[in-house]
C-alpha positions in Angstrom: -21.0 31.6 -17.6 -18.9 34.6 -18.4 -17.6 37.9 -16.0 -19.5 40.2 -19.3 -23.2 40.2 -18.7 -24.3 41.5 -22.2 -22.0 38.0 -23.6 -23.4 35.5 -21.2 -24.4 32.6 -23.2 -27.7 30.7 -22.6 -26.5 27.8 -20.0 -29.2 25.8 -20.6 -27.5 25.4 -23.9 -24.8 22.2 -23.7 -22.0 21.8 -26.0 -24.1 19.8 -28.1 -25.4 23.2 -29.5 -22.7 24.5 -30.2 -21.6 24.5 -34.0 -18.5 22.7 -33.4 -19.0 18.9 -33.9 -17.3 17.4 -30.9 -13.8 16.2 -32.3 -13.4 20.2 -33.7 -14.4 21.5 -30.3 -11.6 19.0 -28.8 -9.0 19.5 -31.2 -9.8 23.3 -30.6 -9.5 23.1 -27.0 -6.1 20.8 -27.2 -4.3 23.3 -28.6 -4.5 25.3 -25.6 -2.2 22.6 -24.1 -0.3 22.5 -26.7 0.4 25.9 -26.9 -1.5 28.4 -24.7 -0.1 26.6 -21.4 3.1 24.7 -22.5 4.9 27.6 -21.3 4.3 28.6 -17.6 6.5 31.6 -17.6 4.2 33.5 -20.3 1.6 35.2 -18.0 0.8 37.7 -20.8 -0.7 34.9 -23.0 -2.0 32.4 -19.9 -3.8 35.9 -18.6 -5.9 36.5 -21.8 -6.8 32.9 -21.9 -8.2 33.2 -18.3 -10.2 36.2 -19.9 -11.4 34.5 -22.7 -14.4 32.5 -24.0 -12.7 29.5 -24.5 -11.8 29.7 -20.9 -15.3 30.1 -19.8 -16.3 27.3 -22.4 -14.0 24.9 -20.7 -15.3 25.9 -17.2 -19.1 25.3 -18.7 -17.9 22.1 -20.1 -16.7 20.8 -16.8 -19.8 22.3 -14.8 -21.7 20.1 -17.1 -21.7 16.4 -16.6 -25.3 15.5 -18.7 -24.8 17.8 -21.3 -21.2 18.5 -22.8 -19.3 14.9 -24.5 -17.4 12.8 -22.8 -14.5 13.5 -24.4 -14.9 17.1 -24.7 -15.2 17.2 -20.9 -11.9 15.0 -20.3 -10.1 17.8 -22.4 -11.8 20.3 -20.6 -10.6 19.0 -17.2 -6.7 18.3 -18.0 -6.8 21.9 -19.0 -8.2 23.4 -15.5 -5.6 20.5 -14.5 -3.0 22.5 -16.0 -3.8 26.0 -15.6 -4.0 25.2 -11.9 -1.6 23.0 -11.4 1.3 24.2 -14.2 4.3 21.8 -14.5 7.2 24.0 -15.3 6.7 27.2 -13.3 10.0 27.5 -12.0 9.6 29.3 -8.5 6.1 29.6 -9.0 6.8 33.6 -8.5 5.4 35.2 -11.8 2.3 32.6 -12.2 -0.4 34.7 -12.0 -2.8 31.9 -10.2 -4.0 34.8 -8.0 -5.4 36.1 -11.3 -6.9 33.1 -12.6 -8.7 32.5 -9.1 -10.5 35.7 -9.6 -11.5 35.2 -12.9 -13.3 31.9 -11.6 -14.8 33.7 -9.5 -16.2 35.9 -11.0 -17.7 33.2 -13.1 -19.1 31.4 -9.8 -20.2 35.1 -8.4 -22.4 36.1 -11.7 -23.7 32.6 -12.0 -25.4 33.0 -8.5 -26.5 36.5 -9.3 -28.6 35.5 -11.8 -30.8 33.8 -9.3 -31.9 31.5 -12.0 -31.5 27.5 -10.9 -29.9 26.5 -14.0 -26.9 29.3 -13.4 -26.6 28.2 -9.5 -27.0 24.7 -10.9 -24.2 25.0 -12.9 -22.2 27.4 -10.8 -21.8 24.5 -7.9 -21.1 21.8 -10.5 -18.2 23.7 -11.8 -16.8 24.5 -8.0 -16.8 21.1 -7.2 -14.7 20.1 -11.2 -12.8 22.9 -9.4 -12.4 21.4 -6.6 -11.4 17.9 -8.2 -8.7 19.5 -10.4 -7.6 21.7 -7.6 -8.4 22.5 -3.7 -6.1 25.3 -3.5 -7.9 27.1 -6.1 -11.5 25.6 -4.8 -10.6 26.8 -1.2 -9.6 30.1 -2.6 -13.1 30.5 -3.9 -15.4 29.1 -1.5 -13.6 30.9 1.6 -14.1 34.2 0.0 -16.0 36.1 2.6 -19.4 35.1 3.5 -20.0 32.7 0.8 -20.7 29.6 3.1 -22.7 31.6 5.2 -24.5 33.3 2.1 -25.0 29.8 0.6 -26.6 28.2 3.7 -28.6 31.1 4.7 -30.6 30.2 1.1 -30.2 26.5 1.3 -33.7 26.0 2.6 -35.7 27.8 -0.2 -33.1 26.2 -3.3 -34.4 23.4 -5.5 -33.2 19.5 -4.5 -31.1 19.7 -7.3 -29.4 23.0 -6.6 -29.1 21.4 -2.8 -27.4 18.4 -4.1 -24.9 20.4 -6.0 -24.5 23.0 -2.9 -23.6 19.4 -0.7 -21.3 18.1 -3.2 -19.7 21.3 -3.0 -19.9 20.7 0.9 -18.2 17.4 1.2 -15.6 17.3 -1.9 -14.2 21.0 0.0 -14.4 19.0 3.5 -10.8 17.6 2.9 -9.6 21.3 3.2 -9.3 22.7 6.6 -9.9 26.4 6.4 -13.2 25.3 4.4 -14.2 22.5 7.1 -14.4 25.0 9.5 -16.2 27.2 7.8 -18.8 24.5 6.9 -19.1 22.9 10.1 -19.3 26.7 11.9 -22.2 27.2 8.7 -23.8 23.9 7.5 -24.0 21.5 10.4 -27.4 22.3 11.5 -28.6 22.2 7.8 -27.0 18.8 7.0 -27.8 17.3 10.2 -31.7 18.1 9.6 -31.6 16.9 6.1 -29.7 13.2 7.3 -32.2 13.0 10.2 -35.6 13.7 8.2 -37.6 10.9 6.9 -39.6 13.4 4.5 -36.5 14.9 2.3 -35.6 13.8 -0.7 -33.8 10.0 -0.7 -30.7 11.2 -2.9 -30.1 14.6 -0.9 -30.6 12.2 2.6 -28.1 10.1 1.3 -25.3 12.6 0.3 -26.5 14.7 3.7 -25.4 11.3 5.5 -21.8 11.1 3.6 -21.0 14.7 3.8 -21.6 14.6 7.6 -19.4 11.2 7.6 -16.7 13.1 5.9 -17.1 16.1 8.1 -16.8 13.9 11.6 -14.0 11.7 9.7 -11.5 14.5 8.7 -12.3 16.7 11.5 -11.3 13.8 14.3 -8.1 13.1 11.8 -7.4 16.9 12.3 -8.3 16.3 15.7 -5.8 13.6 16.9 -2.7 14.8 14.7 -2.6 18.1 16.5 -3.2 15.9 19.7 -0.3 13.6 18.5 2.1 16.7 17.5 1.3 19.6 20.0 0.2 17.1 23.4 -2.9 18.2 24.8 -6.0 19.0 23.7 -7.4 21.0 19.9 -8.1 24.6 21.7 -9.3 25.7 18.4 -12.2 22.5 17.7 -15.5 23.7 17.3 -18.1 21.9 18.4 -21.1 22.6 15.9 -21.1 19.7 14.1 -21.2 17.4 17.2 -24.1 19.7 18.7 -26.0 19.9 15.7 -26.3 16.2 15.3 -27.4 15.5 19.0 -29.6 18.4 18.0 -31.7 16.1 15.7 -30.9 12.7 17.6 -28.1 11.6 14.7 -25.4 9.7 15.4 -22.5 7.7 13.9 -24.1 4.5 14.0 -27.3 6.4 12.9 -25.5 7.6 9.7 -23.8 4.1 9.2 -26.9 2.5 9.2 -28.6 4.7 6.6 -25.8 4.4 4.2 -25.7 0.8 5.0 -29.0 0.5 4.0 -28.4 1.7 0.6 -26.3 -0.8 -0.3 -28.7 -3.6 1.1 -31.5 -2.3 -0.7 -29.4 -2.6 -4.0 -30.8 0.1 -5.6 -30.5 0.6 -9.3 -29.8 4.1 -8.4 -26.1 4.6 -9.5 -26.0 8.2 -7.8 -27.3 7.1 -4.3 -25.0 3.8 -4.2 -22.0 5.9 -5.4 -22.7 8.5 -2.4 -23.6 5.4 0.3 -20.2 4.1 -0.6 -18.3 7.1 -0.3 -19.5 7.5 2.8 -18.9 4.1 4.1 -15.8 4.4 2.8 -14.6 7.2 4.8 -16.8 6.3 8.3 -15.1 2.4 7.9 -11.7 3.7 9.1 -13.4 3.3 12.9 -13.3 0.7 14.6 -17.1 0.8 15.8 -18.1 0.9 12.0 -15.7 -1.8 10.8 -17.1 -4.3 13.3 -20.6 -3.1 12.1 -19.9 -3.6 9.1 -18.7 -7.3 9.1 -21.3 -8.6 11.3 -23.4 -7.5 8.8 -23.9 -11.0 6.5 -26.3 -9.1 4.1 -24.2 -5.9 3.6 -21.0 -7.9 2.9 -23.0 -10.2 0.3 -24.4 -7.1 -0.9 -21.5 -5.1 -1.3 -19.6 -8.2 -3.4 -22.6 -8.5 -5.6 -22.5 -4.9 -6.2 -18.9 -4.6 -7.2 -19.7 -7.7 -10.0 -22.2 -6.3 -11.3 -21.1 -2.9 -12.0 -17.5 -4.0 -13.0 -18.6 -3.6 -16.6 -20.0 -0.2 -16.5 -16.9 2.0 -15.7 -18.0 2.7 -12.6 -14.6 3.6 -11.3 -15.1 5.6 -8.4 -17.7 3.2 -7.1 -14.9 0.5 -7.6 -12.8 2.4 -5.9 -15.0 3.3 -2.7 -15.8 -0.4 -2.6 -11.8 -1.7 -2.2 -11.5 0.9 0.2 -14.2 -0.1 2.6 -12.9 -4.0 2.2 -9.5 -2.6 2.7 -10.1 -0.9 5.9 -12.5 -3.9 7.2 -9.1 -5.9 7.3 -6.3 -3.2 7.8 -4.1 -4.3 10.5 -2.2 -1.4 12.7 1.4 -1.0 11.0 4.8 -2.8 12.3 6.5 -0.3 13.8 10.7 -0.9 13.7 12.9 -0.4 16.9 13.7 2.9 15.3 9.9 4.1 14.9 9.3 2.5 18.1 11.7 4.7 20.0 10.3 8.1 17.7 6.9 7.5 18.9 8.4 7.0 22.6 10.1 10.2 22.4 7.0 12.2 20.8 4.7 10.9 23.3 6.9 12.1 26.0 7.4 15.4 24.8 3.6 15.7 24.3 3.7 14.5 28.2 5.7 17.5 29.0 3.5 19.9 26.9 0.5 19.2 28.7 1.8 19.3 32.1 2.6 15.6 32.6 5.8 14.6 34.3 5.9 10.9 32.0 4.0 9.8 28.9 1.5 7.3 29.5 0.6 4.6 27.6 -2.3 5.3 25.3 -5.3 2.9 25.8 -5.3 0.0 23.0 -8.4 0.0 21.3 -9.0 -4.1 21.7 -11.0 -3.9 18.2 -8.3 -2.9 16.8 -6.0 -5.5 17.9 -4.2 -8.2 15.6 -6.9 -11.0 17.0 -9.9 -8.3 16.0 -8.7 -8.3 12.5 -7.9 -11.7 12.3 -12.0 -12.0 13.1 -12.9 -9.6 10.5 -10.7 -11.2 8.0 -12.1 -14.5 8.5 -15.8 -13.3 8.2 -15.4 -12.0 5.4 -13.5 -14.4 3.9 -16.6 -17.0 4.5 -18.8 -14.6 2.9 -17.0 -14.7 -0.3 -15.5 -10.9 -0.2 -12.7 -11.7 -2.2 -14.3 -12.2 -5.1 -15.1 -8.5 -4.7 -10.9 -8.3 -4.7 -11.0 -10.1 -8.0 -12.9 -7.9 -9.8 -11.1 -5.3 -8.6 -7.8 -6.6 -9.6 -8.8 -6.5 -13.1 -9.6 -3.2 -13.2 -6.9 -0.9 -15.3 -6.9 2.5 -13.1 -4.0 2.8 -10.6 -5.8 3.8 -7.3 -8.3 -0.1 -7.6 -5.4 -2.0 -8.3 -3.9 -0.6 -5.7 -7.0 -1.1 -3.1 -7.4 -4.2 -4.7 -3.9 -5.8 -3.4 -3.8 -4.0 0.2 -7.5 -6.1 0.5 -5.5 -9.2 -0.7 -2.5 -8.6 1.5 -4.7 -7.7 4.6 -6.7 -11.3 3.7 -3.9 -13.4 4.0 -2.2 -12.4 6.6 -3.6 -14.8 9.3 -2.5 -18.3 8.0 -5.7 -19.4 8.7 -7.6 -18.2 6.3 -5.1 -19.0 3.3 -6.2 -22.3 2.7 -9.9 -21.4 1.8 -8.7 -18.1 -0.1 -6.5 -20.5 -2.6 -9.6 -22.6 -2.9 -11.3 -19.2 -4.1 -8.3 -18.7 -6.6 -6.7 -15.7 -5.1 -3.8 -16.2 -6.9 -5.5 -15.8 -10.2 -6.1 -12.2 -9.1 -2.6 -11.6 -7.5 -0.5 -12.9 -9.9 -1.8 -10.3 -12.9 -1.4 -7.7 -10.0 2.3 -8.6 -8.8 3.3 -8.5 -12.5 1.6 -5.5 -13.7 -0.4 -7.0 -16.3 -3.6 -5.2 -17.6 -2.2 -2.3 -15.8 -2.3 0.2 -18.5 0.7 2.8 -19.4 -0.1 4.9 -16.6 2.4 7.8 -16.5 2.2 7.7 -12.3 5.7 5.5 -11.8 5.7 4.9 -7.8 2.2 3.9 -7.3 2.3 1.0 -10.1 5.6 0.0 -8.5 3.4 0.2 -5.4 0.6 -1.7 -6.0 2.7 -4.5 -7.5 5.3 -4.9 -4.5 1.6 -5.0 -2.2 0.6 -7.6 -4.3 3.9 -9.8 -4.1 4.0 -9.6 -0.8 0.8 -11.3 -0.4 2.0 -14.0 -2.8 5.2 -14.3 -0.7 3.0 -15.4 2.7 0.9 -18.0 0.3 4.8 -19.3 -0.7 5.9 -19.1 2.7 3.1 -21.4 4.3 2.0 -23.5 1.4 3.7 -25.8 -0.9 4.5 -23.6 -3.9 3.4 -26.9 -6.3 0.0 -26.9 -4.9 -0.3 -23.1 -4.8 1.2 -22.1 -8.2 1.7 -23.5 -11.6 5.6 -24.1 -12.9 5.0 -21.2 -15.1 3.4 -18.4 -12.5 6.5 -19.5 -10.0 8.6 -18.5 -12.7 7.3 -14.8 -13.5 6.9 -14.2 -9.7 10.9 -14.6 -9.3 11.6 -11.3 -10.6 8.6 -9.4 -8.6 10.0 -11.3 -5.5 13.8 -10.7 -5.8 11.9 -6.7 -6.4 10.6 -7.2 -3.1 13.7 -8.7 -1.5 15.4 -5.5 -2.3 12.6 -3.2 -0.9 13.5 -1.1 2.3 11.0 -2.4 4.5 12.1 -5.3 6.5 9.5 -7.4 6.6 9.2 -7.3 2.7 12.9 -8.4 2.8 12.3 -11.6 5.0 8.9 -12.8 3.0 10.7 -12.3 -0.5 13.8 -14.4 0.7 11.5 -17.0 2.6 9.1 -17.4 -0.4 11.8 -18.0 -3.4 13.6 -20.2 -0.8 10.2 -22.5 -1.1 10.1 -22.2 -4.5 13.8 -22.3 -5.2 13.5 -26.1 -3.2 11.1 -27.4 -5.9 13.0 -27.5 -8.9 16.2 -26.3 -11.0 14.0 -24.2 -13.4 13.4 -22.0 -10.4 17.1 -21.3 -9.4 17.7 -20.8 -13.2 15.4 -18.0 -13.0 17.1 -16.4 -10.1 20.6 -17.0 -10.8 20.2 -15.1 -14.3 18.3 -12.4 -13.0 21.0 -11.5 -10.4 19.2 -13.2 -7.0 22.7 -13.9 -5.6 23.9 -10.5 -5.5 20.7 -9.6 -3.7 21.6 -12.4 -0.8 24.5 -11.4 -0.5 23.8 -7.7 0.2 20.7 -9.2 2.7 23.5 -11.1 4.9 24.9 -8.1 5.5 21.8 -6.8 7.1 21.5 -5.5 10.5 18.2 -7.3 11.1 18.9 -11.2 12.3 16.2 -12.5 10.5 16.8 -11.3 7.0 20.4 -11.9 7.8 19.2 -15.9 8.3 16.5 -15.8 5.7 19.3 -14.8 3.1 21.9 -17.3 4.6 19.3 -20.3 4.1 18.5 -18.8 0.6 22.0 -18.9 -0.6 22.4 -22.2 1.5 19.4 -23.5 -0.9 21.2 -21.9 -3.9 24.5 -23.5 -3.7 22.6 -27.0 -5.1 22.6 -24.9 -8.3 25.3 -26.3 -10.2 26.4 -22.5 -12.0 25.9 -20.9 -8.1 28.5 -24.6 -6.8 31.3 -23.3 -9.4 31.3 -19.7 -8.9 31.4 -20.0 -5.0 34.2 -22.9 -5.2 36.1 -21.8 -8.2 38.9 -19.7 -6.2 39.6 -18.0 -9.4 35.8 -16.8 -9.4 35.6 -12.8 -8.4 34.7 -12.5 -5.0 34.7 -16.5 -4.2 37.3 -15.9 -1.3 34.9 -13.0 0.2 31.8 -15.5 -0.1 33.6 -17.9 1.6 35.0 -15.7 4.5 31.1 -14.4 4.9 29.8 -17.9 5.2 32.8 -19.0 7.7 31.5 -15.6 9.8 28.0 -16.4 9.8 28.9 -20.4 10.6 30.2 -18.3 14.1 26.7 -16.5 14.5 24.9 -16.4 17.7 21.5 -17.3 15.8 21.5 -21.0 15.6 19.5 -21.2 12.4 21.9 -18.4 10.7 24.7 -20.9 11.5 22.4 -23.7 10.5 22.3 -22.7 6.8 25.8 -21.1 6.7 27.4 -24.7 7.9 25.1 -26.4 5.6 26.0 -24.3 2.6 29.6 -24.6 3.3 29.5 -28.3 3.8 27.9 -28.5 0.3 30.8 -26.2 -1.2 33.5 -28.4 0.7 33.1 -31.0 -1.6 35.1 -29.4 -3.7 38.8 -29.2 -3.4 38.9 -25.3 -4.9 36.3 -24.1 -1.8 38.3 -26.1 1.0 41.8 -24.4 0.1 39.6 -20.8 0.2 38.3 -22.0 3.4 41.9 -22.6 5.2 42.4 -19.1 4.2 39.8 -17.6 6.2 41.4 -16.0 9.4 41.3 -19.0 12.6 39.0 -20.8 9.8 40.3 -24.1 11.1 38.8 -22.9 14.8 35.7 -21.8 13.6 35.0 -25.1 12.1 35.8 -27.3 15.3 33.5 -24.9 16.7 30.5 -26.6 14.6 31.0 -30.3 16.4 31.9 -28.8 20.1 29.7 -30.9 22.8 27.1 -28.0 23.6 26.1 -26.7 19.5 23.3 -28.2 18.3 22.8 -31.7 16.4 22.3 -30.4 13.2 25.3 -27.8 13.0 27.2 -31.1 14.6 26.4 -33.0 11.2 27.6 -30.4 8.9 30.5 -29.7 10.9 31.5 -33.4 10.7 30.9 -33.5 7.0 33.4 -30.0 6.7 35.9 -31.6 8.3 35.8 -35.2 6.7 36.2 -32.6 3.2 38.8 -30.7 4.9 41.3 -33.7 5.6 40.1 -35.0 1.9 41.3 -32.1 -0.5 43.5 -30.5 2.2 45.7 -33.7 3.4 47.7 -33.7 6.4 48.2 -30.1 7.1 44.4 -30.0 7.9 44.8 -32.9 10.4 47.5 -31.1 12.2 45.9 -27.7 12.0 42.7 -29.3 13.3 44.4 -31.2 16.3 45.8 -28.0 17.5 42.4 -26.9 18.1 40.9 -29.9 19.5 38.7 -31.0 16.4 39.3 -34.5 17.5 38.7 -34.4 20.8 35.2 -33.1 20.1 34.5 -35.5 17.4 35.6 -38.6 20.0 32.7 -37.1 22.2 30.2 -37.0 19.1 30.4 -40.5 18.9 30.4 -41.4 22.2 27.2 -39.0 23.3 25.5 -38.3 20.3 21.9 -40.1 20.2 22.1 -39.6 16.1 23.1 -42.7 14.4 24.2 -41.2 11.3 26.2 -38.5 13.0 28.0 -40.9 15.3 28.6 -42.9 12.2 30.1 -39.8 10.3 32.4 -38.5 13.2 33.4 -42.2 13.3 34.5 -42.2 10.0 36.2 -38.6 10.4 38.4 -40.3 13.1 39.2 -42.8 10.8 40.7 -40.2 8.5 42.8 -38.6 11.5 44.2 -42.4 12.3 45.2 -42.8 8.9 46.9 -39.7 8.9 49.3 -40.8 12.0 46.8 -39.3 14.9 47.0 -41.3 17.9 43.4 -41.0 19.6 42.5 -40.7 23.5 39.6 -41.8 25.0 
C-alpha cells in the first residue's frame, strides 16, 4: 500500500514476511512515539513520516487483522491514534492533519486502482482501523467526491469478502453525519436487498441487517434532536433508506428478528454473533425492540449463555454489545430535577413558537416506556437468570463492560421487587468488586472508572436501603463500601446524595465498627454539608444520619464538648432543623439533640442558641407529633438537670409547662405521659406552682 507504484510491496505478503522478527518490528515502530510524534509542533519531521514506508507499514499493519501480530498491530494503531489525534498541538493551527489525510488517501485511492481483491480487500480494512482511530480523518476520506457512489456502483460484481469489508466501512462511518447521508442517498437499496435475500451469503446478510439497524438508529437520533432543538420537522431527511426497505418488504421487526435469530441459533461463528449483537445492540434502544426482546425466553437464555461462554476468550467487544443490549432492556427514562424540568418546559415552548404553535403541547408518553414497563422488563429478566450475564461482565478488566456491567445492575434493582431474588443470585458478589474498583486495571481514563464505580454503589445503596445490611452483606464488605458510599453522598446528583445517606444510615444502625469507619474517614463533615442542602429530603436523610451518628461515643464528645471547634454551630444547626416544617427532619434533629442533652457541656451550648428555650417548648406543644413530643420531654427533663433553675424560669416564660400539663393529660402514650410527669416533677421541685 504505498502513493509510489514502482515501490508497492506485495500485500498479500503479512508482516510475518517481513525480516523483522516481531519484537524488532515493534520496538522499531515505538520509537516513532517516542520520538517522531512526541512533538506536535514539528510538521517538518511528522510530514516525512506521513511520506514514509514506515508509515505505510503501519497503515498495512492495521488493514490486516489475520496476518500482521497482535502486538505489532496494537502498536500500529496507538500510532494512527496519535498522528490523528496529537495531544499537545497547541491551537491545532500548524498540524498538518490536512496533509496526512491526503497521504491516506492516496493509499486507499491506489489500492482500489489496482483492481485486484486483495488491494480493495485491504484498502477497506484499513478505512474502517481509520475510522476506529479517527472519524474526522475517516469522514475526510470516504466523503471525497464520488467515492460512495463509485463504491456502490461496483458493489454487485465485488467478492463477499471485499463486500463485507465495503459494509464494515458502511456502518463503523454511519456514526458520522455527512457520511450517513451519503450512504443512505448511495447504499440503501444495496443493503436493503442483501438483508432481504435468502440466497446471499449468511455473514454479509447478517452485517447487511446491523448496518441498516445502525443507519435507521442514528438517522432517527439525528432526526428527533433537530426536532427537539429547532421545533418542527427535519427539512433536510431523506427518505432512501425508509423507501428502499419497503422496496424489498424489510422492516424493523424484520431486521430484529434476523439478528435475533443469530443469537438463538448459537452459532460458533464468532464474526456473525459479534455483528447480530452489534446490531441488537443499537436497534434495543426502541421500545418496540426492547419488549421483543424480553418476551423472548430463548433469546434471553441464549444471550446469558453466550456471554459465559465467551468470557474466556477476550471477546471484548462482544462483551460489550451484550451489557448494552441488557442495559437498554432495563433503562428507565432519567429523573429530571425542578431545574431540568422547567429547561425542557421552556424549550418545548419555544419549539411551539418555531413551528407556528401558540403553546407547547405535551408530547405523547410512550406507555412502554413507562416506569411500570420497565419494572416488567426487569422482572423477566430477572427470572430468566440475566444477571448472571452482569456477573461475568463485572469481572471483566476494560472500562466501557464494567461500566455496562453496573448501569445493568443499577437498572435491575431498582424496583424493590425484584431485590430479593437478585441477592439470592449473589449480586452483590458482582457489585461489590465493581463499587470498589477491584480488578479494574490501571486504566489511564480517570472519570469513567470513577463512573462506573459511583453506578455500582448506587445500586448497593438501594439493596442497603430496603434490606437488612446483615443479611445482605458480610461485616467486612459493609466496611469497604463506607468509603464508596460517603463518595457517593458527595456526588452532585441528588438522588445519589439521599441513597448514600439512607444506606450507611442502615448500616451505621448495625454496629460500632461501621460508624468507626465513617467517623475516621470524614462522614460527619459530609452530613453536615448535606443539612445544608436545598433539597428536603437529603436535608432529612443527613439529619437522621448524624441523628444515628451521635450514639458514636467520639461523634457524643465532639458535638457536646463546647470547647470542640464548631460544637456551638452543630448545635445551633440541630436547634434550626428541630424548627423544620418536615416532620421527619425534626424527628431526627430532636432525637439527636435529646441524645446530646445528656450531657451538661451540649445543654449550656443549647441555651445559647438564639429563642433556643422557645424552640424546644415548641417540640411538646399539643398539635406536633407524638414522637417529637417524647424527645422534647426528654430535652427538657436534661435542660432543668445540668441547667438548674434558670432553665425552669426561662421555660415557664414560654409556656413549656403548660404544654407538658396537656401531655399528660391527652397523650394516649404511656411512656410519654409518664416522662412529662416526671418533667413536672422537676418544675415543682424547683418552686413552680402548676395549674390545671
Amino acid at each position: 500500500m504505498g502513493d509510489q507504484p514502482e515501490e508497492q510491496p506485495d500485500l498479500k505478503k503479512g508482516a510475518k514476511d517481513a525480516p523483522d522478527t516481531d519484537d524488532v518490528t515493534v520496538e522499531r515502530l515505538r520509537q516513532h512515539l517516542t520520538t517522531t510524534l512526541s512533538d506536535a509542533s514539528d510538521t517538518k519531521r511528522i510530514k516525512a513520516f506521513a511520506t514514509s514506508a514506515d508509515f505505510i507499514e503501519v497503515l498495512r499493519y492495521c488493514g490486516s487483522p489475520n496476518e500482521a501480530p497482535s502486538n505489532v498491530r496494537a502498536v500500529s494503531f496507538m500510532i494512527l491514534t496519535q498522528l490523528f489525534n496529537p495531544s499537545n498541538n497547541g491551537d491545532g493551527s500548524t498540524y498538518p492533519l490536512t496533509f496526512i489525510i491526503e497521504q491516506c488517501a492516496q493509499c486507499f485511492g491506489h489500492c482500489l486502482g489496482t483492481g485486484k481483491n486483495v488491494d480493495k480487500l485491504l484498502a477497506y480494512r484499513t478505512l474502517h482501523a481509520i475510522f476506529q482511530t479517527s472519524a474526522t480523518v475517516g469522514a475526510s476520506i470516504l466523503c471525497q467526491e464520488s467515492i460512495v457512489e463509485d463504491m456502490m456502483d461496483v458493489v454487485d460484481f465485488e467478492v463477499v469478502e471485499v463486500q463485507i469489508a465495503i459494509m464494515e466501512v458502511l456502518a463503523i462511518a454511519s456514526a458520522d453525519k455527512t457520511c450517513r447521508k451519503l450512504i443512505i442517498k448511495h447504499g440503501s437499496g444495496w443493503l436493503a436487498k442483501v438483508a432481504a435475500s435468502n440466497k446471499m451469503d449468511q455473514k454479509l446478510k447478517a452485517v447487511a441487517g446491523t448496518t441498516l439497524t445502525k443507519l435507521a438508529a442514528q438517522n432517527e437520533m439525528q432526526q428527533q434532536q433537530q426536532q427537539q432543538h429547532k421545533g418542527g420537522d427535519d427539512d433536510e431527511g431523506d427518505t432512501s433508506l425508509e423507501r428502499a426497505m419497503k422496496g424489498v418488504n424489510l422492516g424493523k421487526d424484520d431486521l430484529m428478528e434476523n439478528l435475533k435469530q443469530v443469537v438463538t441459533s448459537q452459532t460458533s461463528d464468532t464474526y456473525m454473533m459479534l455483528t447480530a449483537v452489534e446490531g441488537l445492540a443499537y436497534s434495543s434502544v426502541d421500545p418496540g425492540v426492547k419488549e421483543a426482546l424480553v418476551k423472548d425466553v430463548g433469546f434471553l437464555k441464549s444471550l446469558t449463555a453466550l456471554c459465559i461462554n465467551v468470557a474466556s476468550r477476550h471477546s471484548n467487544p462482544l462483551l460489550f454489545g451484550i451489557g448494552t443490549i441488557l442495559a437498554n432492556l432495563t433503562m428507565y427514562r432519567p429523573v429530571l430535577s425542578d431545574q431540568q424540568r422547567q429547561m425542557k418546559k421552556l424549550r418545548d415552548l419555544a419549539n411551539a413558537k418555531k413551528a407556528g404553535k401558540t403553546t407547547a403541547t405535551e408530547e405523547e408518553e410512550d406507555q412502554r416506556e413507562s416506569d411500570k414497563a420497565v419494572d416488567q422488563r426487569v422482572q423477566r429478566l430477572v427470572d430468566q437468570g440475566c444477571a448472571m450475564a452482569l456477573m461475568v461482565l463485572s469481572k471483566n478488566t476494560s472500562v466501557n463492560i464494567r461500566m455496562v456491567a453496573a448501569q445493568g445492575y443499577l437498572n435491575m434493582v431498582t424496583p424493590q421487587s425484584s431485590r430479593g431474588k437478585l441477592l439470592q443470585q449473589g449480586v452483590v458478589k458482582g457489585l461489590v468488586p465493581l463499587a470498589l474498583g477491584d480488578g479494574g486495571g490501571n486504566s489511564k481514563e480517570e472519570t469513567a472508572p470513577e463512573l462506573y464505580r459511583v453506578v455500582a454503589t448506587q445500586a448497593l445503596a438501594k439493596l442497603a436501603i430496603t434490606t437488612d445490611p446483615r443479611l445482605a452483606f458480610t461485616a467486612a464488605q459493609m466496611l469497604d463500601l463506607v468509603r464508596p458510599l460517603l463518595t457517593l453522598c458527595k456526588d452532585d446528583n441528588q438522588l445519589r446524595q439521599f441513597e448514600g445517606l439512607m444506606a450507611l444510615t442502615n448500616m451505621a444502625s448495625t454496629d460500632d465498627q461501621v460508624r468507626h469507619k465513617i467517623d475516621t474517614a470524614d462522614g460527619m463533615a459530609i452530613f453536615e454539608n448535606l443539612q445544608l442542602s436545598s433539597n428536603d429530603m437529603v436535608q432529612r436523610a443527613a439529619t437522621e444520619m448524624v441523628c444515628n451518628m451521635t450514639f458514636f461515643e467520639p461523634v457524643f464528645e465532639r458535638y457536646s464538648d463546647p470547647s470542640s471547634p464548631g460544637a456551638q454551630n452543630r448545635i445551633r444547626l440541630l436547634m434550626i432543623l428541630a424548627d423544620h416544617e418536615d416532620v421527619a427532619t425534626r424527628r431526627a434533629a430532636s432525637g439527636a439533640l435529646a441524645i446530646l442533652a445528656n450531657s451538661p457541656g451540649a445543654c449550656s451550648m443549647m441555651v445559647k442558641v438564639d429563642k433556643g428555650y422557645e424552640r424546644v417548648v415548641r417540640l411538646v406543644q399539643p398539635e406536633e407529633q407524638v414522637e417529637v413530643q417524647h424527645r422534647g420531654v426528654e430535652l427538657i427533663r436534661c435542660l432543668v438537670n445540668h441547667v438548674g433553675k434558670e432553665a425552669v424560669e426561662q421555660l415557664v416564660k414560654v409556656q413549656g409547662d403548660k404544654h407538658l400539663v396537656e401531655i399528660v393529660k391527652n397523650c394516649q402514650v404511656n411512656a410519654i405521659r409518664g416522662a412529662a410527669m416526671e418533667v413536672l416533677k422537676l418544675f415543682v421541685a424547683n418552686g413552680v406552682e402548676l395549674k390545671a
